[in-house]
N, CA, C and O atoms as a printed pandas DataFrame, in Angstrom:
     atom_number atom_name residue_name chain_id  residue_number  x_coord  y_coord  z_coord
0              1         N          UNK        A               1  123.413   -2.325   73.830
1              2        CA          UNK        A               1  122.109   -1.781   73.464
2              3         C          UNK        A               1  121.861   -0.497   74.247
3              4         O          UNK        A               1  122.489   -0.395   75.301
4              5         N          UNK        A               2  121.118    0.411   73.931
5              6        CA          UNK        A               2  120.864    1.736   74.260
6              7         C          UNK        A               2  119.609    1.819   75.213
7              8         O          UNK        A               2  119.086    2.838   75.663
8              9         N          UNK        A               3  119.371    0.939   75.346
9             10        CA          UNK        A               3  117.862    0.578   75.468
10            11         C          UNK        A               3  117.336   -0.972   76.358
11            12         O          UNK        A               3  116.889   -1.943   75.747
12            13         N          UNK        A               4  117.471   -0.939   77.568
13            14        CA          UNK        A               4  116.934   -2.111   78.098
14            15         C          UNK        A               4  115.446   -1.975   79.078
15            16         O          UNK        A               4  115.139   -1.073   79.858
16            17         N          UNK        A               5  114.800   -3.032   78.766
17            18        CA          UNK        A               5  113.122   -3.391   79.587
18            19         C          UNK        A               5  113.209   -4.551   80.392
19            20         O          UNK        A               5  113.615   -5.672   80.084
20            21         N          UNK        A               6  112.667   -4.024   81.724
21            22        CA          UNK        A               6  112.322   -5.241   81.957
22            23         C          UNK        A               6  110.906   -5.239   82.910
23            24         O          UNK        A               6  110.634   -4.423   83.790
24            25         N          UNK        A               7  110.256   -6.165   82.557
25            26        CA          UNK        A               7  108.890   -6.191   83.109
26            27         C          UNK        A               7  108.546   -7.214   84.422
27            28         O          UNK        A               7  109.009   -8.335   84.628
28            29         N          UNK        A               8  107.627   -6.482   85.194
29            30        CA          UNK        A               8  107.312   -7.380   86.331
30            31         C          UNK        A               8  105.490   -6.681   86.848
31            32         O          UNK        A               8  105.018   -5.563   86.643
32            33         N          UNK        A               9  104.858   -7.929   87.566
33            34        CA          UNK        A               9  103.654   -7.599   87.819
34            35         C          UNK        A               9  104.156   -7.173   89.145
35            36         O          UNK        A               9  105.228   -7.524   89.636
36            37         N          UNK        A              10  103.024   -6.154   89.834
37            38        CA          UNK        A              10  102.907   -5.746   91.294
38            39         C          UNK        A              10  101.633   -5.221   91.651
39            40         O          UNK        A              10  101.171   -4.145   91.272
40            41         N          UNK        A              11  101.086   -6.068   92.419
41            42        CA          UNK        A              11   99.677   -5.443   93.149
42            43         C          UNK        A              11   98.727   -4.377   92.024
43            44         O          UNK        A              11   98.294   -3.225   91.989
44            45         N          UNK        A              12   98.756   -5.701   91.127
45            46        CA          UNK        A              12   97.481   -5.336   89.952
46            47         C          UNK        A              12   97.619   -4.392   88.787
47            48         O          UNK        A              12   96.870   -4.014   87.886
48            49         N          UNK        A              13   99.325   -4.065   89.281
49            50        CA          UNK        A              13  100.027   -2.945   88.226
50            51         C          UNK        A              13  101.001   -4.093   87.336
51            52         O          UNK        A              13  101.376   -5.164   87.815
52            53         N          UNK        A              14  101.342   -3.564   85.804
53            54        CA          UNK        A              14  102.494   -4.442   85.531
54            55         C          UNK        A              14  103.277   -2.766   85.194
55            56         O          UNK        A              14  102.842   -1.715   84.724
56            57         N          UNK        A              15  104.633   -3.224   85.724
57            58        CA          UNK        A              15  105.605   -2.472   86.322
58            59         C          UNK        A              15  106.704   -3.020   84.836
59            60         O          UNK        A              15  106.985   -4.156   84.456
60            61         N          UNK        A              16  107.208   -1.330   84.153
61            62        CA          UNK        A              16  107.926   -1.723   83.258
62            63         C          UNK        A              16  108.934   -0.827   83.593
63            64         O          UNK        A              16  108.649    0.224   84.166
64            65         N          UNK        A              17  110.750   -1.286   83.136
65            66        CA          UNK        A              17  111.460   -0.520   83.960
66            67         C          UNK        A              17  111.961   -0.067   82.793
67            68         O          UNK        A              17  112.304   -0.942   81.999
68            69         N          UNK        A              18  112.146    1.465   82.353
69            70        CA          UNK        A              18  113.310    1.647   81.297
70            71         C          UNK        A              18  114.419    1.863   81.786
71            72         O          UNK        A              18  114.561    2.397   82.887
72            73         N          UNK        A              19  115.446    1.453   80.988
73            74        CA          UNK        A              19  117.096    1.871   81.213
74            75         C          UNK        A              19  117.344    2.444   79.970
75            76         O          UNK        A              19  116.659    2.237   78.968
76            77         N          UNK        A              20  118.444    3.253   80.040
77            78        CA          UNK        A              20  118.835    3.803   78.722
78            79         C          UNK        A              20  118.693    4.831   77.912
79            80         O          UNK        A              20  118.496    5.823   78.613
80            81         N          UNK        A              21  118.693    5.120   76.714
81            82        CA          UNK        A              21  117.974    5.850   75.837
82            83         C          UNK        A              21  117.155    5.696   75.237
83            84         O          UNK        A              21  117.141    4.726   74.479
84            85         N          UNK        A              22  115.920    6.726   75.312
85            86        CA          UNK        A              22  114.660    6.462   74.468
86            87         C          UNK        A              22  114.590    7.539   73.328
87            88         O          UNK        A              22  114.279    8.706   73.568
88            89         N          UNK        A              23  114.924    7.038   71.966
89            90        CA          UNK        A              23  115.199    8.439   71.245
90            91         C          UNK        A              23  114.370    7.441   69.929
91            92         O          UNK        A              23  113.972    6.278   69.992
92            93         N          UNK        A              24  114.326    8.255   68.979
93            94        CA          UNK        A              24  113.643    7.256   67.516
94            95         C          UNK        A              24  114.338    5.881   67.239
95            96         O          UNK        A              24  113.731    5.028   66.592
96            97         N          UNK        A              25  115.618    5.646   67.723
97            98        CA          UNK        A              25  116.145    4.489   67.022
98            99         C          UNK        A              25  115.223    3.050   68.090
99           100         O          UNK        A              25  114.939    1.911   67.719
100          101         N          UNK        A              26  114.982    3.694   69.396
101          102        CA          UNK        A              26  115.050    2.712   70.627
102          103         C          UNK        A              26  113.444    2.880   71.176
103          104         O          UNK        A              26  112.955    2.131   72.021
104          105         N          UNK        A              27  112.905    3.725   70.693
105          106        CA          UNK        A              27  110.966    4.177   70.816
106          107         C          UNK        A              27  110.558    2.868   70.525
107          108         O          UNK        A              27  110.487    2.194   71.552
108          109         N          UNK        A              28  110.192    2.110   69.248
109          110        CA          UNK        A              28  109.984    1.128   68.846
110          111         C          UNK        A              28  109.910   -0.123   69.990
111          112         O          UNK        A              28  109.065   -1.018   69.980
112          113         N          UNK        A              29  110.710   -0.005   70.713
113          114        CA          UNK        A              29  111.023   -1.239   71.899
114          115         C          UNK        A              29  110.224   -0.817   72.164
115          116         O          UNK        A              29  109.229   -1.323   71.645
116          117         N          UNK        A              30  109.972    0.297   73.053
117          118        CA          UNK        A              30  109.235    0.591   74.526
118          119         C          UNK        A              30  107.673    0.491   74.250
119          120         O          UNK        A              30  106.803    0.285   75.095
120          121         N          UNK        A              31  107.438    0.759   72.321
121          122        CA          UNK        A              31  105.831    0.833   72.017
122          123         C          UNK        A              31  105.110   -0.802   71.953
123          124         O          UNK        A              31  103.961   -1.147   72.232
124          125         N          UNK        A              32  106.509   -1.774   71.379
125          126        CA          UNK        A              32  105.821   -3.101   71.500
126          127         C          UNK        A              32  105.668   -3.311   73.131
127          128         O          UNK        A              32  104.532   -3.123   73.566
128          129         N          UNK        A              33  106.707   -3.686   74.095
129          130        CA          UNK        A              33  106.604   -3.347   75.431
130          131         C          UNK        A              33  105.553   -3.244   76.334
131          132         O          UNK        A              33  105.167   -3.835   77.343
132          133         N          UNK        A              34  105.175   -2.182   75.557
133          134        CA          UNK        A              34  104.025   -1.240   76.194
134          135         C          UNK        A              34  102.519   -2.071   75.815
135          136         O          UNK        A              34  101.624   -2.469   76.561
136          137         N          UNK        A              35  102.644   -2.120   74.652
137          138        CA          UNK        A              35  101.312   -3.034   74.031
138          139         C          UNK        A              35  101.088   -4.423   74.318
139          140         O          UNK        A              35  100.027   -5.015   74.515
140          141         N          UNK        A              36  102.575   -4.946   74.304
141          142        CA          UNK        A              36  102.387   -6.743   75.283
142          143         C          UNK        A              36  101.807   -6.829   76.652
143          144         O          UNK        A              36  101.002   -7.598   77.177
144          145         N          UNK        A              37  102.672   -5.486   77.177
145          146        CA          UNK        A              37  102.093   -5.732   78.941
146          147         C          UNK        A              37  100.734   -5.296   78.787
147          148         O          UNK        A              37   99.911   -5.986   79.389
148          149         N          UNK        A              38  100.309   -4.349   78.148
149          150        CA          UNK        A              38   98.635   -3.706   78.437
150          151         C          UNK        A              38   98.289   -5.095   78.073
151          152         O          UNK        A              38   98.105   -5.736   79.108
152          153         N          UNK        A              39   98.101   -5.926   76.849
153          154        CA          UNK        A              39   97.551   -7.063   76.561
154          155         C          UNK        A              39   97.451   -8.361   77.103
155          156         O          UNK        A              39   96.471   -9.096   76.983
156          157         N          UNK        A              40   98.898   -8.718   77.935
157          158        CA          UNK        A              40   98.892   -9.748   78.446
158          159         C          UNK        A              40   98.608   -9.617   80.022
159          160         O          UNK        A              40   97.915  -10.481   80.559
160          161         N          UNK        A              41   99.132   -8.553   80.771
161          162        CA          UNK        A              41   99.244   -8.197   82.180
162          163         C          UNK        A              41   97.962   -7.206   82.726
163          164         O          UNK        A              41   97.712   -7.197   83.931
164          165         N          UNK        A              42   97.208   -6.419   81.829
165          166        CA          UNK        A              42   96.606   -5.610   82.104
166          167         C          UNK        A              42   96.909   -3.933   81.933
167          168         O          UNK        A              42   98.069   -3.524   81.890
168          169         N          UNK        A              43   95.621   -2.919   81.830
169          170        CA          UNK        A              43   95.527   -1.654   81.720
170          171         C          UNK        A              43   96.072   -1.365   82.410
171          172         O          UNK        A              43   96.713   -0.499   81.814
172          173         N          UNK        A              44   96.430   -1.368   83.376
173          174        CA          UNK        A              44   97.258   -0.486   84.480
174          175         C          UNK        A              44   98.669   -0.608   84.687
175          176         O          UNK        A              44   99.177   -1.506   85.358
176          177         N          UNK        A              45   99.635    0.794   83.792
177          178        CA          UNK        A              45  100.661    0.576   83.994
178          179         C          UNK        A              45  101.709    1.544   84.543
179          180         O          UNK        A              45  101.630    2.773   84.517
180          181         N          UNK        A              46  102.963    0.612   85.176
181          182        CA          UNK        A              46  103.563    1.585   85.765
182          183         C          UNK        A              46  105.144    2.225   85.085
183          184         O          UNK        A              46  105.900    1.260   84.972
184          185         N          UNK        A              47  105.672    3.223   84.727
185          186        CA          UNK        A              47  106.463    3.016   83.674
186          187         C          UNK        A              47  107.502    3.589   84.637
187          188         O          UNK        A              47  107.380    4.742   85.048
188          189         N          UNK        A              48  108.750    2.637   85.088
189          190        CA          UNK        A              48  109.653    3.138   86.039
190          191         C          UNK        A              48  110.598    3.806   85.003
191          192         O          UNK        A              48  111.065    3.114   84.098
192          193         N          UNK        A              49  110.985    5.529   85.134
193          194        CA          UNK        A              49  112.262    5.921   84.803
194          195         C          UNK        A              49  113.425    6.329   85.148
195          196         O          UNK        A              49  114.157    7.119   84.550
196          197         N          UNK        A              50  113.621    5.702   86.269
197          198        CA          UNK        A              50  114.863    6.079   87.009
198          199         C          UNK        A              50  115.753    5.676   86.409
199          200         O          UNK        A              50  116.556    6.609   86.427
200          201         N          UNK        A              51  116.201    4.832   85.830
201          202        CA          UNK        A              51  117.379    4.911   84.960
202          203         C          UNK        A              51  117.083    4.934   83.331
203          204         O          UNK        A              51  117.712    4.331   82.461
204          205         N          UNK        A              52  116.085    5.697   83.194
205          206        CA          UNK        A              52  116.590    6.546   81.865
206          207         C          UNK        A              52  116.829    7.411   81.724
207          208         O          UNK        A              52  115.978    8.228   82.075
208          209         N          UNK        A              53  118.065    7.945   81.147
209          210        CA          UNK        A              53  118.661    8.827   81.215
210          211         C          UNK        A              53  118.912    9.499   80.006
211          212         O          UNK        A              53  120.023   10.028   80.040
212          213         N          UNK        A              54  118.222    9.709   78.798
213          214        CA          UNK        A              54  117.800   10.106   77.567
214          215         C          UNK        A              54  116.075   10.258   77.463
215          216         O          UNK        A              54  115.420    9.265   77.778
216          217         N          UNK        A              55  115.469   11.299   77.094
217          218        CA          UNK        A              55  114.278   11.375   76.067
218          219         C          UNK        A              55  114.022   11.995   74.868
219          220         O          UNK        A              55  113.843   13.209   74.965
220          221         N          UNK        A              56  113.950   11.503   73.723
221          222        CA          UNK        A              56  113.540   12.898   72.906
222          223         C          UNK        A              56  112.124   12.587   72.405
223          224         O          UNK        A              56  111.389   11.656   72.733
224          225         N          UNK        A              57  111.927   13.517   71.590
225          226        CA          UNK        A              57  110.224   13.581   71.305
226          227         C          UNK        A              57  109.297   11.920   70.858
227          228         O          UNK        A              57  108.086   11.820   71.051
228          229         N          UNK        A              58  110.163   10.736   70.250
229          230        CA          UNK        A              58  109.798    9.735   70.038
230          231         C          UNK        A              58  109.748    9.009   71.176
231          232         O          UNK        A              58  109.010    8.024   71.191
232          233         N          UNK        A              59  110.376    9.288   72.123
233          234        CA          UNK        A              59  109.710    8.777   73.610
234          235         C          UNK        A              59  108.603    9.245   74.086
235          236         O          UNK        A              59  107.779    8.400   74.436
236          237         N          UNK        A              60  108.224   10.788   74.254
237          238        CA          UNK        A              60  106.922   11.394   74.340
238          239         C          UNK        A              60  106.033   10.560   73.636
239          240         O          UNK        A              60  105.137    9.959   74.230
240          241         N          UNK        A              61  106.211   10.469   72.373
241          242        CA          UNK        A              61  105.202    9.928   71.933
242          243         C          UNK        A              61  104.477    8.917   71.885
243          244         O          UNK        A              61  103.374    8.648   71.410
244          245         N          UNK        A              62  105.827    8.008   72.858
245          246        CA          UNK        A              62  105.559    6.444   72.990
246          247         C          UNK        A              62  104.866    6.039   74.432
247          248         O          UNK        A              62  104.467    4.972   74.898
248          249         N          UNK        A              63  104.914    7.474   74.945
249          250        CA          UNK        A              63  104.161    7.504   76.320
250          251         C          UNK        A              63  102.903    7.806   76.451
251          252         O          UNK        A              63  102.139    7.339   77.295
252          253         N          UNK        A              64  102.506    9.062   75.128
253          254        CA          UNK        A              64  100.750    9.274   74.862
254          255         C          UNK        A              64  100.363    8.655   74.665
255          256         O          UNK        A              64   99.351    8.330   75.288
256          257         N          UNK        A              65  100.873    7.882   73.528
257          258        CA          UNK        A              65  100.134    6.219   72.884
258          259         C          UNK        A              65  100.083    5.259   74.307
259          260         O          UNK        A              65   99.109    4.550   74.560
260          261         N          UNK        A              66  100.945    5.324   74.941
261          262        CA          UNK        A              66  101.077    4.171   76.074
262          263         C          UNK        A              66   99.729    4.541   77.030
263          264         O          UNK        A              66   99.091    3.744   77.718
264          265         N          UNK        A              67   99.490    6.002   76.863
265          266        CA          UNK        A              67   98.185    6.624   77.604
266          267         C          UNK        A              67   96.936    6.196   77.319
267          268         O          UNK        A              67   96.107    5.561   77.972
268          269         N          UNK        A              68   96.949    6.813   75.849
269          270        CA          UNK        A              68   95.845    6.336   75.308
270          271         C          UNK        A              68   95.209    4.752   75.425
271          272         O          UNK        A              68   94.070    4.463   75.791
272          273         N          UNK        A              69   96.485    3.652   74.930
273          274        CA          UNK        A              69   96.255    2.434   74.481
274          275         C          UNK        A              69   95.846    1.713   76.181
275          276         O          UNK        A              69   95.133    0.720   76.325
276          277         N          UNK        A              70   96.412    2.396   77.180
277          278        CA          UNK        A              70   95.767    2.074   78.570
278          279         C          UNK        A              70   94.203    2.109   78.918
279          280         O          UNK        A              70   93.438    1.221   79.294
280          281         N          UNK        A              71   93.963    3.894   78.567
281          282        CA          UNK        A              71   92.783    4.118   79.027
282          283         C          UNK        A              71   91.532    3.825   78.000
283          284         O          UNK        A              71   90.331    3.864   78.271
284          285         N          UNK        A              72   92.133    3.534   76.799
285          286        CA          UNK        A              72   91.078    2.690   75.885
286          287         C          UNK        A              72   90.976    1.282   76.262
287          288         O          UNK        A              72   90.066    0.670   75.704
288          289         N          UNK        A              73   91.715    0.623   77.095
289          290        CA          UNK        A              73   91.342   -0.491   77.736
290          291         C          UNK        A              73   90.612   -0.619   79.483
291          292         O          UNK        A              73   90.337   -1.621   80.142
292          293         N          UNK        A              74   90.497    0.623   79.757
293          294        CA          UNK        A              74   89.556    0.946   80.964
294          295         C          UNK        A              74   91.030    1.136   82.292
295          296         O          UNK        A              74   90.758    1.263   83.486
296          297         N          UNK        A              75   92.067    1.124   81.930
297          298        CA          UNK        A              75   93.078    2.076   82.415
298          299         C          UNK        A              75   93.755    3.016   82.505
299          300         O          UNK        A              75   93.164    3.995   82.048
300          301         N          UNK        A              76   95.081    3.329   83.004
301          302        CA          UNK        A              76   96.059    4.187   82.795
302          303         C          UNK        A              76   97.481    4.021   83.246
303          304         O          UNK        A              76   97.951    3.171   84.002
304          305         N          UNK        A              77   98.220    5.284   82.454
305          306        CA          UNK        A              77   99.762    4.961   82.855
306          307         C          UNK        A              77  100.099    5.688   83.755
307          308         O          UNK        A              77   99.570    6.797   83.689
308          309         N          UNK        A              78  100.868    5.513   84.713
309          310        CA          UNK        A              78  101.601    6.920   85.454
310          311         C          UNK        A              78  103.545    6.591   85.267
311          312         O          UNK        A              78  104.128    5.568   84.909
312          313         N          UNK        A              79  103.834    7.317   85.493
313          314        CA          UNK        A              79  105.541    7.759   85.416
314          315         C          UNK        A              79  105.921    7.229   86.964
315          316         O          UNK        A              79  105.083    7.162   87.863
316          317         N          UNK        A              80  107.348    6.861   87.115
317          318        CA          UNK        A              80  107.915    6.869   88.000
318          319         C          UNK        A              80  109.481    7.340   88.393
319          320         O          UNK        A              80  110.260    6.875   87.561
320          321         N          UNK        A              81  110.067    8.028   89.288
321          322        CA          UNK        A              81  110.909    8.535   89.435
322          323         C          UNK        A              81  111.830    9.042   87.978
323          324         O          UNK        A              81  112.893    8.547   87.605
324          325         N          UNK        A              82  111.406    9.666   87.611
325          326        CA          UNK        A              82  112.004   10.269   86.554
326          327         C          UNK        A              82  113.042   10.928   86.959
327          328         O          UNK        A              82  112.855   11.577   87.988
328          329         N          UNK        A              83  114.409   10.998   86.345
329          330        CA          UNK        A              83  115.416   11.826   86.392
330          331         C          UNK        A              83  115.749   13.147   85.696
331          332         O          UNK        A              83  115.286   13.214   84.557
332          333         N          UNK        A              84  116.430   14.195   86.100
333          334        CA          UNK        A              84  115.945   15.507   86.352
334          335         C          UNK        A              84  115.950   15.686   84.765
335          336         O          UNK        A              84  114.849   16.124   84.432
336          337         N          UNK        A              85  116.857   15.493   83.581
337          338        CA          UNK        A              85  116.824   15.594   82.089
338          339         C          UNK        A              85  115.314   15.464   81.913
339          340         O          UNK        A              85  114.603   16.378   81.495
340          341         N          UNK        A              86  114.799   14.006   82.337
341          342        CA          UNK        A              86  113.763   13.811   81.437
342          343         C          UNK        A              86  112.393   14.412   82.435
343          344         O          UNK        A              86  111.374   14.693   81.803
344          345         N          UNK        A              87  112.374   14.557   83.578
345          346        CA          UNK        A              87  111.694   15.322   84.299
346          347         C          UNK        A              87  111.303   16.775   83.645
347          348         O          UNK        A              87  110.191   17.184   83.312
348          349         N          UNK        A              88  112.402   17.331   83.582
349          350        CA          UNK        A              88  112.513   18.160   83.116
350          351         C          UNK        A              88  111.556   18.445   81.433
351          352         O          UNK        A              88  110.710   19.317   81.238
352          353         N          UNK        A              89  111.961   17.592   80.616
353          354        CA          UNK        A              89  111.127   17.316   79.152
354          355         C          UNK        A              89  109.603   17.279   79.651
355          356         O          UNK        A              89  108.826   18.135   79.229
356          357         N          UNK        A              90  109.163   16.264   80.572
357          358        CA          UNK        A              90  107.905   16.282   81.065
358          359         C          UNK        A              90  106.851   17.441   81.443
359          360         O          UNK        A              90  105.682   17.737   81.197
360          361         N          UNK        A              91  108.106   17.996   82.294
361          362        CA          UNK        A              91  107.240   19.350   82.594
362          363         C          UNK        A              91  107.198   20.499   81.212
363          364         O          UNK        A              91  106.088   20.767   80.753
364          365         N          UNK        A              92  108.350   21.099   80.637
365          366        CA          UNK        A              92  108.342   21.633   79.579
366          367         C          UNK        A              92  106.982   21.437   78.445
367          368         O          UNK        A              92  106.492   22.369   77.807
368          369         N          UNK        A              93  106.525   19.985   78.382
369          370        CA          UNK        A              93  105.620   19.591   77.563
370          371         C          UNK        A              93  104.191   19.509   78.025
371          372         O          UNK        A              93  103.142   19.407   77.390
372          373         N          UNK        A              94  104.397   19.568   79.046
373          374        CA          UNK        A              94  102.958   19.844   80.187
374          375         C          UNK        A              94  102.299   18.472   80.256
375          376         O          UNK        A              94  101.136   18.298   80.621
376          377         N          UNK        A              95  103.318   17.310   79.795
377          378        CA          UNK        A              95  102.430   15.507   79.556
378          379         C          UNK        A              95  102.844   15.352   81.150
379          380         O          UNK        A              95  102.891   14.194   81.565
380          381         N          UNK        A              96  103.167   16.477   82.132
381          382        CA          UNK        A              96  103.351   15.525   83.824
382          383         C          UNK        A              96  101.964   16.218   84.132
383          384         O          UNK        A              96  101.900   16.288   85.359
384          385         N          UNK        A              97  101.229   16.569   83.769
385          386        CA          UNK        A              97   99.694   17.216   83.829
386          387         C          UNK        A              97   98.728   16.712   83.046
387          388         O          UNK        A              97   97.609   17.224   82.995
388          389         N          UNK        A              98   99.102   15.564   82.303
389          390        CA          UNK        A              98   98.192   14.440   81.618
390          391         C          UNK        A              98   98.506   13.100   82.388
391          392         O          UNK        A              98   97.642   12.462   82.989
392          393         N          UNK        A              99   99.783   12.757   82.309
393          394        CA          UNK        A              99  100.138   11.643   82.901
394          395         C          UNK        A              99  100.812   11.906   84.531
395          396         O          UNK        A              99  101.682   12.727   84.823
396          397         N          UNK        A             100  100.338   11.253   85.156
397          398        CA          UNK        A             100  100.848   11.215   86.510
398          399         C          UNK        A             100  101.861   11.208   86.425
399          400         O          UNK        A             100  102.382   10.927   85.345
400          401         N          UNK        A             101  102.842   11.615   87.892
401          402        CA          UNK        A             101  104.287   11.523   87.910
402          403         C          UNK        A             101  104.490   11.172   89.378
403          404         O          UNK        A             101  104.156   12.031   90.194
404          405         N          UNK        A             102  104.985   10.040   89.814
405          406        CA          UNK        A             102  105.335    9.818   91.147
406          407         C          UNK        A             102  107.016    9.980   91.545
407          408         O          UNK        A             102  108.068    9.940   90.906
408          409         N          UNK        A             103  106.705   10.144   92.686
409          410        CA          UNK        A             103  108.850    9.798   93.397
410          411         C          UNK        A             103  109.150    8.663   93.100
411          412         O          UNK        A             103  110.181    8.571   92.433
412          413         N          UNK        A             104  108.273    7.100   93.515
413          414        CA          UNK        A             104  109.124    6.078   93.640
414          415         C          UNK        A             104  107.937    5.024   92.714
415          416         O          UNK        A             104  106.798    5.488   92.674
416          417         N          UNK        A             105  108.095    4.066   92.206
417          418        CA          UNK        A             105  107.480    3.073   91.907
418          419         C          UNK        A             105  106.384    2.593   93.046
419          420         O          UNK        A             105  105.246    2.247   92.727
420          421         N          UNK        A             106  106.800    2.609   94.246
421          422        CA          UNK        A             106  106.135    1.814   95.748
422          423         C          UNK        A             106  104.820    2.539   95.635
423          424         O          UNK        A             106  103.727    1.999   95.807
424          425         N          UNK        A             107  105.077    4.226   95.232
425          426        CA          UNK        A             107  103.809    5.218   95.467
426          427         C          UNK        A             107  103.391    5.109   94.346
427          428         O          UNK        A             107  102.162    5.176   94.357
428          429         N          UNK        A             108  103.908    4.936   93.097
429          430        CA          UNK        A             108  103.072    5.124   91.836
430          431         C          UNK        A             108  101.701    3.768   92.226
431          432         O          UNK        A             108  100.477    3.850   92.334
432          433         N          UNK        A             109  102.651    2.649   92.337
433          434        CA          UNK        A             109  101.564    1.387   92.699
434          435         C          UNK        A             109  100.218    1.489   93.611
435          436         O          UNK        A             109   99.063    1.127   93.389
436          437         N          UNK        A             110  100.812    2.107   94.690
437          438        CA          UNK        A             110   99.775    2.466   95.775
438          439         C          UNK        A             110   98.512    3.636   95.204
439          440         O          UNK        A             110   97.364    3.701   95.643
440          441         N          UNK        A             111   98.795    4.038   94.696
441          442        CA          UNK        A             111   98.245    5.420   94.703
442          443         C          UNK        A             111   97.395    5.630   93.049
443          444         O          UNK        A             111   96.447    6.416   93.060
444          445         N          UNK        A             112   97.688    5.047   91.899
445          446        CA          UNK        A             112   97.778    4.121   90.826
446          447         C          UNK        A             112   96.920    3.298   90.441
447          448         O          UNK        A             112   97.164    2.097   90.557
448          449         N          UNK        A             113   95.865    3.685   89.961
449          450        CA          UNK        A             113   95.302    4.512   89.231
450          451         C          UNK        A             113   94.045    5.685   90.336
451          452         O          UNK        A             113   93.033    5.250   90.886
452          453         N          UNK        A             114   94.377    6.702   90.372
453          454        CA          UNK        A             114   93.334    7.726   90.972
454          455         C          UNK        A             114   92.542    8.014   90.002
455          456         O          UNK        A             114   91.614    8.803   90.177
């Protein structure tokens, strides 16, 4: 698979980890994902990307929605350690100036939601 999740709660955050590629075939995962944890775990989420190592625009998009569908529940998302490809996409698109962007998961949590 191109594409692995795995989810865990932490200090009031639920912490989702991508691996893989997030491109149109593999978006779909990350949007149900995204909508179970806001629903079952809570608004506040943390989206670890250190090991993804692919984005294209159907990942962006699965991250605004992941924004939105947060802060319409009285939360938000922030990013975590992103790697330099998709870092890179982030800044280009100016969504690391909508959505937070931390170094490590430990600080996204701490610091999460400002």
């Amino acid at each position: 698979m191109k594409l692995r999740l795995a989810r865990r709660s932490a200090s009031g955050a639920v912490v989702v980890a991508v691996e893989g590629e997030l491109d149109l075939f593999t978006a779909p995962f990350l949007r149900d994902e995204v909508r179970d944890a806001i629903k079952q775990d809570g608004p506040t989420l943390v989206l670890d990307l250190a090991a993804l190592s692919f984005m294209d625009s159907s990942g962006l998009s699965v991250l605004i929605e992941a924004y939105r569908l947060a802060a319409s529940e009285g939360g938000g998302v922030c990013l975590a350690s992103p790697q330099a490809p998709v870092a890179r996409i982030l800044r280009t698109t100016g969504l690391d100036r909508r959505i937070k962007v931390y170094p490590d998961v430990d600080t996204a949590i701490l610091r999460h939601p400002e």
